[in-house]
C-alpha positions as CSV (number, residue, x, y, z in Angstrom):
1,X,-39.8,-55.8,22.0
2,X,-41.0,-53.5,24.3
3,X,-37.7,-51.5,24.5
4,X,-37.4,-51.0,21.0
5,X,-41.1,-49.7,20.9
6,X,-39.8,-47.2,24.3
7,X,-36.9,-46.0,21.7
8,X,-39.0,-45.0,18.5
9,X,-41.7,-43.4,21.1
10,X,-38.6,-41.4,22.5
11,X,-37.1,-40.9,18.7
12,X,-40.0,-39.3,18.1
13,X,-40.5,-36.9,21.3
14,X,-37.2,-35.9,19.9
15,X,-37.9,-34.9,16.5
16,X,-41.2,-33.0,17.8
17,X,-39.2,-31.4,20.4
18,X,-36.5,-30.2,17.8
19,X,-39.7,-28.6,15.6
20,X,-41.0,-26.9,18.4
21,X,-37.1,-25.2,20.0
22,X,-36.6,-24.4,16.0
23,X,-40.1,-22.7,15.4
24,X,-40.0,-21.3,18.7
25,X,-36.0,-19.9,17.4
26,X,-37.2,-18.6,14.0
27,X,-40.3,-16.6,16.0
28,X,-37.9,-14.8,17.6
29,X,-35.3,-14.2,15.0
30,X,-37.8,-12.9,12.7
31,X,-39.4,-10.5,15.5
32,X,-35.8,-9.6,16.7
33,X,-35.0,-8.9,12.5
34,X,-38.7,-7.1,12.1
35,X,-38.4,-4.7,15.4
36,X,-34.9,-3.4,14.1
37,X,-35.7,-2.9,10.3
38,X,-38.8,-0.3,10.9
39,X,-37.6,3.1,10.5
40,X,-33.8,2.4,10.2
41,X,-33.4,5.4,8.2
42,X,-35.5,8.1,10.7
43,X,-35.0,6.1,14.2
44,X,-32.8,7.5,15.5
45,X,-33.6,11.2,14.5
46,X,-31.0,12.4,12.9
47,X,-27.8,12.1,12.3
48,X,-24.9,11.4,15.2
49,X,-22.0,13.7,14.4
50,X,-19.5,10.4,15.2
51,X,-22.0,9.0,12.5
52,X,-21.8,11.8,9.9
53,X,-18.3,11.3,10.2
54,X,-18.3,7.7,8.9
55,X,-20.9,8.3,7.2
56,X,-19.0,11.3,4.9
57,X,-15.8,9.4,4.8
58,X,-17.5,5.9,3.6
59,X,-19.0,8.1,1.1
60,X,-15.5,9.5,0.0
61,X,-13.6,6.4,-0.1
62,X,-16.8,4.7,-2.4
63,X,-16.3,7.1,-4.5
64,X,-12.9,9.0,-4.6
65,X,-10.8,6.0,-2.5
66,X,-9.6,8.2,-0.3
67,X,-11.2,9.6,3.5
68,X,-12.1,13.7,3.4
69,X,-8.4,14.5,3.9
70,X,-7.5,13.1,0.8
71,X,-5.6,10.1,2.7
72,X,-5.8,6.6,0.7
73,X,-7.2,4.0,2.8
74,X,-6.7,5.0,6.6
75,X,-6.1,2.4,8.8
76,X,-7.6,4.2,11.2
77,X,-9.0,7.1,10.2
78,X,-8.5,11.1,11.5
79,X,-12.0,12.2,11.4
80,X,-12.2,15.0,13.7
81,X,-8.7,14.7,14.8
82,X,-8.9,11.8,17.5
83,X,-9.7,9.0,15.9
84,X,-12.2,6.6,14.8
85,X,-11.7,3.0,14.0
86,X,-11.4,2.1,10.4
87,X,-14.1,-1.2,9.9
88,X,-17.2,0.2,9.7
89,X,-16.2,2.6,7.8
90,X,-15.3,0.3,4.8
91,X,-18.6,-1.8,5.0
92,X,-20.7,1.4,4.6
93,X,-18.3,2.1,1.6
94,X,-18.9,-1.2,0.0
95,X,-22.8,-1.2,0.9
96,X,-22.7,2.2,-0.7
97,X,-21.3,1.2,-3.8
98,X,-24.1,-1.3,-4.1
99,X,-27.1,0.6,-2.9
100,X,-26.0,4.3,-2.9
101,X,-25.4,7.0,-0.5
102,X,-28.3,7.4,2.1
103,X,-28.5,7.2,6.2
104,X,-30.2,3.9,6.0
105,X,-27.3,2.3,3.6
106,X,-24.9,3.6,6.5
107,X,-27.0,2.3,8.9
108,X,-27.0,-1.4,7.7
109,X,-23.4,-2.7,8.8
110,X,-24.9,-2.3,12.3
111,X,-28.7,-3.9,11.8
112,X,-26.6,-6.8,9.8
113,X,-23.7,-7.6,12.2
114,X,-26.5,-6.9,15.1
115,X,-28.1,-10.2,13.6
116,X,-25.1,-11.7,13.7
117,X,-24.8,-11.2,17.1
118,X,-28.5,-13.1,17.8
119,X,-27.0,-16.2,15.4
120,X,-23.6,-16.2,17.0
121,X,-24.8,-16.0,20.6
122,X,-27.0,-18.5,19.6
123,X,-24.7,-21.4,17.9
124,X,-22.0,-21.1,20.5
125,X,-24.6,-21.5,23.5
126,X,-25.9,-24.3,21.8
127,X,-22.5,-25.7,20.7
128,X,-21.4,-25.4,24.3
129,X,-24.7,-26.4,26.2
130,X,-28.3,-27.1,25.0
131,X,-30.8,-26.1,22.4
132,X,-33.4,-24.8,25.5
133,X,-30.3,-22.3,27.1
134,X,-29.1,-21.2,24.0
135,X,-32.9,-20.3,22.6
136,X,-33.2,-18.1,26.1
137,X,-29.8,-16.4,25.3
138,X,-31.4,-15.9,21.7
139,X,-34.5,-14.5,22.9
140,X,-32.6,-11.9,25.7
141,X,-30.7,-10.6,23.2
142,X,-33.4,-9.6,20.3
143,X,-35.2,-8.4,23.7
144,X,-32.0,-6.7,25.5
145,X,-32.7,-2.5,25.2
146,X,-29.1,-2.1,24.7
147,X,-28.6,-5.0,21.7
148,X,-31.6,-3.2,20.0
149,X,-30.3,0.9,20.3
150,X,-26.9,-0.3,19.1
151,X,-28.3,-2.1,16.0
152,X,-30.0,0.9,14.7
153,X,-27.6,3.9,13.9
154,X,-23.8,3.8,12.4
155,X,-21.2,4.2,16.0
156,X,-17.7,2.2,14.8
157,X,-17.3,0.5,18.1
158,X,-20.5,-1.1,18.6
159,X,-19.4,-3.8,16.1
160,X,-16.7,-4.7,18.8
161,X,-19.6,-6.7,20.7
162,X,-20.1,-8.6,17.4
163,X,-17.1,-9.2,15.8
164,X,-15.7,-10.5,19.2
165,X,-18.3,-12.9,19.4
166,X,-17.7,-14.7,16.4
167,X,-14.3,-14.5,16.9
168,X,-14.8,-16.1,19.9
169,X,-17.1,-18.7,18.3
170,X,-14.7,-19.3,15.2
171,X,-11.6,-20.2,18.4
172,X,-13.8,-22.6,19.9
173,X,-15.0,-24.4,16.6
174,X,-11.0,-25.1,16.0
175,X,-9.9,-26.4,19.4
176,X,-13.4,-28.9,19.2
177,X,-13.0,-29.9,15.6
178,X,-8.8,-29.8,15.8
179,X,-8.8,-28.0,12.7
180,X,-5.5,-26.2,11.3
181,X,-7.9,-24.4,8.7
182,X,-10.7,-22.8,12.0
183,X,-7.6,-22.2,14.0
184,X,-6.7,-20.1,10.5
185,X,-10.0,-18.1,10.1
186,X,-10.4,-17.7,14.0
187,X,-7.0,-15.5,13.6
188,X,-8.0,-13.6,10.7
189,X,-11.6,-12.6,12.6
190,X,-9.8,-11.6,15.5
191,X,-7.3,-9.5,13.4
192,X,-10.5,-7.8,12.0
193,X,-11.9,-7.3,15.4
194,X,-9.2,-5.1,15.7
195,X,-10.5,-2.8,13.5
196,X,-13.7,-2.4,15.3
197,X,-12.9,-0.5,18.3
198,X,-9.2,0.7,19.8
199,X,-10.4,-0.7,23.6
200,X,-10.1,-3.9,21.5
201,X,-6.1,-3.3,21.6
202,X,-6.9,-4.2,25.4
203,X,-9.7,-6.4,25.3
204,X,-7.7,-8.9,23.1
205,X,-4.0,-9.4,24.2
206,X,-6.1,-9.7,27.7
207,X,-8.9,-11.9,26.8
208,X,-6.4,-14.5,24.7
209,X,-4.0,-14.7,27.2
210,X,-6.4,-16.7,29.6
211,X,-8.1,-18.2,27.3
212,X,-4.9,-19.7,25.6
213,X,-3.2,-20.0,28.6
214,X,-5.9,-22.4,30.0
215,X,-6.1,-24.4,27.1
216,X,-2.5,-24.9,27.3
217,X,-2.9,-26.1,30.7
218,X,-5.8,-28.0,30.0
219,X,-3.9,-29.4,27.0
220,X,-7.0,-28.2,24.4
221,X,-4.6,-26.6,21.9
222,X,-0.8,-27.3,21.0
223,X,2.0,-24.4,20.5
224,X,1.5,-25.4,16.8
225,X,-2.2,-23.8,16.5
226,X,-1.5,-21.2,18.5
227,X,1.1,-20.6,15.5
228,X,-1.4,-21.1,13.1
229,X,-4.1,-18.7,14.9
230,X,-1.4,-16.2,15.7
231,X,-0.1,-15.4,11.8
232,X,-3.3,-14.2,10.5
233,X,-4.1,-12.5,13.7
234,X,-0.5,-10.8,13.7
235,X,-0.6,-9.8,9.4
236,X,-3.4,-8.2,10.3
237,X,-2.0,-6.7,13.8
238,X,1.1,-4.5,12.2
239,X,-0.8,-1.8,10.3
240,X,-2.6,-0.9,13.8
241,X,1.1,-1.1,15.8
242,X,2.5,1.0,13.2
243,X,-0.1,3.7,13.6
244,X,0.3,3.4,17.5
245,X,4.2,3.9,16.6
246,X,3.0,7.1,14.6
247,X,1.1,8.4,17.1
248,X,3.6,7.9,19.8
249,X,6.1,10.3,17.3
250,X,8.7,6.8,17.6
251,X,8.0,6.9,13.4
252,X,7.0,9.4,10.6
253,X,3.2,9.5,9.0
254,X,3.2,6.1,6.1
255,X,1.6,7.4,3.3
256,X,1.4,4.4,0.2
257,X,-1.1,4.5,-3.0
258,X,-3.3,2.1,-1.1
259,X,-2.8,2.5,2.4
260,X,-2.6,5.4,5.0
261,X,-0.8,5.1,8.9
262,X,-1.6,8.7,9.8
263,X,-0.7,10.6,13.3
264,X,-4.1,11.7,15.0
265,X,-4.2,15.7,15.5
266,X,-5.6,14.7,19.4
267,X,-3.9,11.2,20.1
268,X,-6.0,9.9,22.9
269,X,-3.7,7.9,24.8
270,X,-4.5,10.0,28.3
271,X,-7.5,8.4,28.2
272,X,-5.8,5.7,29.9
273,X,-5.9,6.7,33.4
274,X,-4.3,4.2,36.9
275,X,-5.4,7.3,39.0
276,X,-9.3,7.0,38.6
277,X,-9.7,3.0,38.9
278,X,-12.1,3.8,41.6
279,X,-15.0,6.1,39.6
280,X,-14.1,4.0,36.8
281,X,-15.4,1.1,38.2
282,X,-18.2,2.8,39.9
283,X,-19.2,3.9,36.2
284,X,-18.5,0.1,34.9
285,X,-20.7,-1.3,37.0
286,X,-23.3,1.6,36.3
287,X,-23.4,0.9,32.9
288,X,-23.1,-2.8,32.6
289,X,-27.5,-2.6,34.0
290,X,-28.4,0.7,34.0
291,X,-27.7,3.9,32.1
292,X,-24.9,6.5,31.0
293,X,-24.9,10.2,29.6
294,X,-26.0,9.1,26.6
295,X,-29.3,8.8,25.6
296,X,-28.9,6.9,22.0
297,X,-27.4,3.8,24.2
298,X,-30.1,3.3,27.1
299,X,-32.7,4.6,28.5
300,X,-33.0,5.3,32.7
301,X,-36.8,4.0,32.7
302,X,-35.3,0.3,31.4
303,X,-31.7,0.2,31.9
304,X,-29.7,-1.8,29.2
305,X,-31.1,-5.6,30.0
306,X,-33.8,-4.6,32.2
307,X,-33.5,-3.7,35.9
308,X,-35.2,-7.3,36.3
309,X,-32.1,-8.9,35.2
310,X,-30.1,-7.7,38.0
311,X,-30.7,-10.8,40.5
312,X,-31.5,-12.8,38.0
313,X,-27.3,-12.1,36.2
314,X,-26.5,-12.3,39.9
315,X,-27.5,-15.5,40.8
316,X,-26.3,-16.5,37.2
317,X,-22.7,-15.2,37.8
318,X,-22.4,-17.4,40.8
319,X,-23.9,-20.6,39.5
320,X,-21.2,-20.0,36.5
321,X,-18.4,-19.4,39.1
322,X,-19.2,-23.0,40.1
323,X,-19.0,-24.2,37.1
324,X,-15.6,-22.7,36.1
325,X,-14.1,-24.0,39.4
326,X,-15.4,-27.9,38.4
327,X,-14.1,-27.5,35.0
328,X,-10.5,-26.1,35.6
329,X,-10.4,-28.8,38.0
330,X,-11.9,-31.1,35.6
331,X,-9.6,-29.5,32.8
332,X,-13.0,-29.1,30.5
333,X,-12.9,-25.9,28.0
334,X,-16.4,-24.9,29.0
335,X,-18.7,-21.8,28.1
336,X,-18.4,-20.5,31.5
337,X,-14.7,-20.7,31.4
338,X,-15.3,-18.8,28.0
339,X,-17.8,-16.1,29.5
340,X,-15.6,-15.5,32.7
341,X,-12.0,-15.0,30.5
342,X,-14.6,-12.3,28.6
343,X,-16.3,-11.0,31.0
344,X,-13.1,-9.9,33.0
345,X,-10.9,-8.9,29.8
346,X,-13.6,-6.2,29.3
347,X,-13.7,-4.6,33.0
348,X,-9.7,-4.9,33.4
349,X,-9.8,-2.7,30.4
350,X,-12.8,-0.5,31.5
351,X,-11.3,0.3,34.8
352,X,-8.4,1.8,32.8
353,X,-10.1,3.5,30.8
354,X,-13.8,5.5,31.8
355,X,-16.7,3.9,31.1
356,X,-19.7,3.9,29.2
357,X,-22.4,1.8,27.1
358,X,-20.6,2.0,24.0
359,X,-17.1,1.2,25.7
360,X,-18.0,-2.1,27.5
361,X,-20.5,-3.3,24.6
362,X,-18.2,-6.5,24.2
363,X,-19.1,-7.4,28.1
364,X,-23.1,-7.7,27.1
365,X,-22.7,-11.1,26.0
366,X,-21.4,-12.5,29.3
367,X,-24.5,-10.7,31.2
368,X,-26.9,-11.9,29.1
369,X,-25.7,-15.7,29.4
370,X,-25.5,-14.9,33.0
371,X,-28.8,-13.6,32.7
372,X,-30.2,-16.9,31.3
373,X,-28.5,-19.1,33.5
374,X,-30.0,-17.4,36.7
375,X,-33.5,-17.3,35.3
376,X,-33.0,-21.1,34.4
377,X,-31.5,-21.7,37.6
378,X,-34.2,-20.0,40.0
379,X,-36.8,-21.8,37.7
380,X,-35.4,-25.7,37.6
381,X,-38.5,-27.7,37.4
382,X,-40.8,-25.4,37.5
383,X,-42.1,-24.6,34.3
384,X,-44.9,-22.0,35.4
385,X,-42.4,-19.5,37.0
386,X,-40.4,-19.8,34.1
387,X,-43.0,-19.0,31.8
388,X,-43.9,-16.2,34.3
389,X,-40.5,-14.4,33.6
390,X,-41.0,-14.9,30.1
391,X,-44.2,-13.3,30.0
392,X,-42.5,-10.6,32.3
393,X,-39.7,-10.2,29.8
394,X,-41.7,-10.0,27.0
395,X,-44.3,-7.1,28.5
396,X,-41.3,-5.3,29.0
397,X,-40.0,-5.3,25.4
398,X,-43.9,-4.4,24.3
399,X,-43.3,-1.5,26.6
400,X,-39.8,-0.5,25.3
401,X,-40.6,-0.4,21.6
402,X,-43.9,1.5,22.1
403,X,-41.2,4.7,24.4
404,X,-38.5,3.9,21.9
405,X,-40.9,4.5,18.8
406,X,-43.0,6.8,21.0
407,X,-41.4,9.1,22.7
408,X,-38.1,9.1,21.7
409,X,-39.0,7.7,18.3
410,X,-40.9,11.9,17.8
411,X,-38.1,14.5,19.1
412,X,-34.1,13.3,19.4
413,X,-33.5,16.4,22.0
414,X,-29.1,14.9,22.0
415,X,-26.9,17.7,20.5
416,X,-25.2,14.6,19.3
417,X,-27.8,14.1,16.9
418,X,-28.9,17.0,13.9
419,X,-32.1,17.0,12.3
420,X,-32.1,19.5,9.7
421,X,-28.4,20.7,8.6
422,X,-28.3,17.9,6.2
423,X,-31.3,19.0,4.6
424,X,-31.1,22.5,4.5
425,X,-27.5,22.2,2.9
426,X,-29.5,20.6,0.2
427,X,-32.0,23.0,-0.2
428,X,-29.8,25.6,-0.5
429,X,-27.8,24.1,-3.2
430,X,-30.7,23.4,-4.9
431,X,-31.7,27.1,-5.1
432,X,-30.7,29.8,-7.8
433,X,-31.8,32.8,-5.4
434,X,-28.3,31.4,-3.4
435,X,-25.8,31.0,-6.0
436,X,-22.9,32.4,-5.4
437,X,-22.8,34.1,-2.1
438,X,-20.9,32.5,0.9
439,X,-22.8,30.5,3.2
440,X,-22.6,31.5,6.7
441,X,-23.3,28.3,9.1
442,X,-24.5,28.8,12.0
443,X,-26.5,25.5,12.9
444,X,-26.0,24.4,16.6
445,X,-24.5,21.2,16.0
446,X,-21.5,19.5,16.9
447,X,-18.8,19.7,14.2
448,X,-21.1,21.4,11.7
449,X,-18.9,21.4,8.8
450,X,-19.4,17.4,8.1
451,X,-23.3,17.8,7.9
452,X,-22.7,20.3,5.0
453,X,-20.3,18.1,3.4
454,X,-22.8,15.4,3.5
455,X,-25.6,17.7,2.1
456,X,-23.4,19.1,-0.5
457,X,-21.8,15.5,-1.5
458,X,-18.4,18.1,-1.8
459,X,-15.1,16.0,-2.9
460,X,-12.2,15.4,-0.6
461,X,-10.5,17.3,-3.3
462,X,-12.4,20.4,-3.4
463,X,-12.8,20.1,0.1
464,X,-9.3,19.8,0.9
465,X,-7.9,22.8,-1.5
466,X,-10.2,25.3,0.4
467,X,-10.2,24.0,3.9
468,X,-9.2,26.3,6.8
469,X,-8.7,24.8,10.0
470,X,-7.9,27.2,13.3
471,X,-7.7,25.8,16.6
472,X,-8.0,21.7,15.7
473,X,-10.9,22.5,14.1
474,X,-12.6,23.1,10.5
475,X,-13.6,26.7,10.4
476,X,-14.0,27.2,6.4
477,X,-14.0,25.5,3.4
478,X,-15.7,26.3,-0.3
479,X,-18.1,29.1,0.7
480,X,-19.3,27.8,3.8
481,X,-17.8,29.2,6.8
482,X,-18.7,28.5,10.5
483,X,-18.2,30.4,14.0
484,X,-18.4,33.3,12.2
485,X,-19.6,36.4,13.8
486,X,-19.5,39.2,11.2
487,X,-22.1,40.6,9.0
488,X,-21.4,40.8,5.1
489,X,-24.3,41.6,2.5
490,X,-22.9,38.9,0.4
491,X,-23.1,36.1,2.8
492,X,-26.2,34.0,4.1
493,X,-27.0,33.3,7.0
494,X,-28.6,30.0,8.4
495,X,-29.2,30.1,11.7
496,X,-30.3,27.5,14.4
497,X,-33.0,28.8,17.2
498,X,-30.8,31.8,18.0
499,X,-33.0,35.0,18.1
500,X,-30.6,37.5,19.1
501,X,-28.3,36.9,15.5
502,X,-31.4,36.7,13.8
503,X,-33.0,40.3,15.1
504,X,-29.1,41.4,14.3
505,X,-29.6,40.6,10.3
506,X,-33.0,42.0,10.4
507,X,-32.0,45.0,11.5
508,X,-29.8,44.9,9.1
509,X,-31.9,44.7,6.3
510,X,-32.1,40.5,5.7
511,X,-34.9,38.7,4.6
512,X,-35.8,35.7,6.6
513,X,-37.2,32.5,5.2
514,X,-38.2,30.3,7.4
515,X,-36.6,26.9,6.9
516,X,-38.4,24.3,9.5
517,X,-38.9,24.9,12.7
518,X,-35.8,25.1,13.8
519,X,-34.0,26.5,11.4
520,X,-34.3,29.8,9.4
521,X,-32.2,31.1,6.3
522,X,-31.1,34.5,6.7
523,X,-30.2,36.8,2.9
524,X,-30.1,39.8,1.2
């Protein structure tokens, strides 16, 4: 009698326990969800030039099918001549069929697959360990500096991190549940990942091959559902080796009414490089805690997870070690295994290729669970320190939000980004006074022509029958014209903080109207 009233006491521990980890799981969802929606649209200021790239071509395929050069559905697509992979690029298309053309609608694919990202770290800690680890992985994530600047403006490769993730996630379902119909999916979301990022050409072939090699050896899977998993994943594979086989001049361009495998003006193959292994992985390692030469994807006063994370993913990493040594001995497919076969697929591939934030953004899962298993590690049994580093942790993101809305939130000072040109394209169609006279563009900006296409909403078409391109690069189309030094009465003039061209036009009889300021507009 007194053991059955010990098991309902216990059954019900249980069920409060379970109330409190999922209250405690929606808290930080919804405050992980809450932090990244504010100011979508104006944080960051600006618009990236990689992101007014995606974000004129998404609004060109939503509307004419076809990206600014007129080619029907890229697989990968040109924009300024090396490259950009093709994903994100249709989901802004689709979103901007349903809620119109704007920088937050760009923005979204990478706030929504950033909360996927919190659920799918989430699900396969939990799947793989407990509720408790797999909340702390939750909660360093919605926390983790980089996770949060990635979420928040429209760079194709940052869905890598995600997409592989659930890929990951959607493997692992299929070998536990033996399931033809997972194996299935789990091919088809890696053959999207694909799409995501061109590293991911690497980061795959390398990351499957341990993984599916192990669970060969471990006798998790059978040839059979690697057969399964592989057709999806290989369908979905050709278009991408056909465009490598372009690029490498073995084939001719493949132009078909709904599909494009174009050659890249700049194929970036060099990029691959045996002869700088040793900066590359000086730069790897650099970028995996603290900071690169970008600005949009951490900040040097927090690093990317915290410079407190440091011993904390150290002590983690070897604790995991130990783990992966029991279970290959053990044969167990465990999440260490998982986070190790990850965790090396991305810095084989990084120390081919130079690093940076945005390039190893697939590795950030592996440091955050390393991350979690060191702080639950040097806390095991004692709940006060624990809850110290959680305190710690949470001060820390206070801290970050109020720089990230604060400081960097009032003045984007990265040439990357452009503040105005969008907006004074605008203004200036908008304006009879500047009808018809030839629009010289002048903005400081990094491939200025795409902010006036997306100011002017110009068609591929038009775009395409007046384009002149010099030197790999755009240099005229309709009646805007940029790098353009000379003087004509019929032109005007819209110049970026550059006093000695506008004292020039004065001289020579132009009126200036002063735009914002930073910019001023310069006609006769």
């Amino acid at each position: 009698m007194q053991s059955q009233e010990k098991n309902i006491v216990v059954t019900k521990n249980s069920k409060k326990q379970i109330d409190k980890y999922t209250i405690i799981l929606i808290i930080i969802m919804l405050i992980g969800i809450a932090t990244r929606i504010i100011g979508l649209g104006k944080i960051p200021i600006g618009i990236n030039v990689d992101e007014a790239g995606t974000m004129y071509d998404a609004y060109t395929i939503a509307n004419y099918g076809t990206d600014r050069f007129g080619n029907a559905n890229p697989v990968y697509m040109i924009n300024y001549g090396g490259g950009q992979s093709a994903l994100y690029t249709y989901l802004a298309a689709l979103l901007i069929k349903i809620f119109g053309f704007s920088l937050t609608v760009i923005r979204l694919p990478a706030l929504i697959f950033s909360i996927l990202y919190m659920v799918f770290g989430f699900l396969l800690t939990k799947d793989f360990k407990n509720k408790k680890l797999a909340i702390l992985v939750e909660f360093l994530i919605v926390i983790c500096p980089w996770h949060f600047m990635q979420s928040r403006w429209a760079l194709d490769c940052n869905l890598l991190s995600s997409m592989l993730l659930m890929s990951i996630y959607m493997l692992t379902r299929a070998v536990k549940l033996k399931s033809k119909k997972i194996y299935f999916l789990a091919g088809i979301f890696f053959g999207i990942t694909l799409y995501t990022y061109a590293l991911s050409y690497i980061i795959i072939p390398i990351l499957l091959l341990i993984l599916l090699v192990y669970m060969l050896y471990a006798k998790k899977i059978k040839i059979l559902d690697i057969i399964v998993f592989g057709i999806p994943l290989g369908l979905l594979a050709i278009p991408l080796i056909l465009s490598l086989l372009v690029n490498y001049g073995i084939i001719e361009e493949i132009k078909l009414p709904f599909m494009s495998i174009l050659k890249m003006w700049v194929f970036r193959s060099g990029e691959v490089n045996l002869n700088n292994i040793l900066h590359n992985i000086v730069i790897l390692f650099k970028s995996m805690f603290a900071f690169d030469y970008n600005d949009y994807n951490s900040f040097p006063i927090f690093g990317t997870l915290y410079y407190i994370s440091i011993p904390f993913a150290l002590f983690g990493f070897i604790d995991s070690i130990k783990n992966v040594k029991k279970d290959i001995k053990e044969k167990n497919l465990s999440l260490d295994i998982i986070m190790l076969a990850n965790f090396l697929s991305v810095c084989v591939c990084n120390i081919l290729v130079e690093s940076g934030i945005n390039r190893i953004n697939a590795i950030y899962i592996s440091l955050i669970y390393y991350t979690a298993i060191g702080i639950m590690y040097i806390s095991e049994n004692r709940d006060k320190i624990f809850k110290f580093i959680i305190a710690i942790y949470i001060i820390f993101y206070i801290a970050f939000l109020a720089y990230y809305f604060g400081v960097y939130g009032k003045e984007n000072t990265n040439l990357s980004f452009n503040n105005d040109a969008v907006e004074v394209v605008k203004y200036i169609e908008g304006n009879e006074k500047f009808d018809g006279k030839i629009i010289n563009f002048r903005v400081r900006a990094i491939q200025p022509y795409i902010y006036t296409l997306i100011g002017n909403e110009t068609s591929p078409q038009e775009f395409m029958n007046t384009i002149v391109i010099q030197s790999g690069g755009v240099r005229a189309y309709g009646r805007y014209v940029f790098y353009n030094n000379s003087i004509d009465d019929n032109m005007i003039y819209v110049v970026d903080n550059d006093e000695n061209t506008k004292n020039i036009l004065i001289e020579n009889g132009f009126k200036v109207e002063e735009y914002s300021e930073n910019i001023d507009i310069l006609y006769k």
